[in-house]
N, C-alpha and C positions, 0 to 999 in steps of 0.2 A: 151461750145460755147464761143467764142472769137468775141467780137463787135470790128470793125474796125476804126471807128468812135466815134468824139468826144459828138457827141448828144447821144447816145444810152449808158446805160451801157450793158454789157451782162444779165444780167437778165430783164434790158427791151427788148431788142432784142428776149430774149426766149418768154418771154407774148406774142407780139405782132405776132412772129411766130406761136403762139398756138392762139393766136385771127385772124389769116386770116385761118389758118386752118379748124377752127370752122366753119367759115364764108361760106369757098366753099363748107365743106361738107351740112351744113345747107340750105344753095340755092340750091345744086345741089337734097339734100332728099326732099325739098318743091317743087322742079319742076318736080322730076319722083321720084315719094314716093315707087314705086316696086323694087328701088333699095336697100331701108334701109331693105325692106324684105327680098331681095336676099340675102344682106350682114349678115343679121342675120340667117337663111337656110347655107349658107356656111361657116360661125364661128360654128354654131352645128356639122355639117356634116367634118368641117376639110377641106374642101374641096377650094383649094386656088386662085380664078380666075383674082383676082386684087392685089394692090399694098393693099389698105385700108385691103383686105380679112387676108390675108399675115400678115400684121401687128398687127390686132385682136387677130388672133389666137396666134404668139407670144405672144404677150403682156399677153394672156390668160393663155399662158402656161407659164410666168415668175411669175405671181402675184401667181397662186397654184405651183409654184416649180417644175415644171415640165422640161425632157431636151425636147430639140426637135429630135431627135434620140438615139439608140442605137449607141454607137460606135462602128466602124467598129475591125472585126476580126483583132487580132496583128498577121502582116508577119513571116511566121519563118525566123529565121536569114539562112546570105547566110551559106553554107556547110552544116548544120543541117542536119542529116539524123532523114526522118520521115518513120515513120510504121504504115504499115495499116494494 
């Protein structure tokens, strides 16, 4: 991350990104607390209905080494005669 500005360096800029962060999800789980349930139901389940959901489960499957898919079948090349 690249700070623009001569106030901030970039690793203040990441803190302070990660302290407003905090900040809305924390207000937002204090004011409808069935959400942090939800959110934790749909990180076990895999199941991805938000931006936050989405990012969990990443983040879950980065920290245990996990891909996030299988890669796709390799194309045959063009002319290739295939048998079946």
């Amino acid at each position: 991350m690249v700070s623009w500005t001569e106030h901030l360096s970039a690793r203040e800029l990441g803190v302070w990104r990660i302290v407003g962060m905090l900040l809305f999800y924390g207000v937002s789980f204090t004011v409808r607390p069935w959400r942090l349930l939800q959110l934790v139901r749909n990180v076990l389940s895999r199941r991805q209905e938000s931006v936050l959901d989405r990012a969990m489960i990443d983040f879950g499957r980065r920290a245990l080494g996990l891909r996030r898919t299988a890669p796709p079948p390799a194309a045959p090349e063009l002319g290739a005669v295939t048998t079946r």
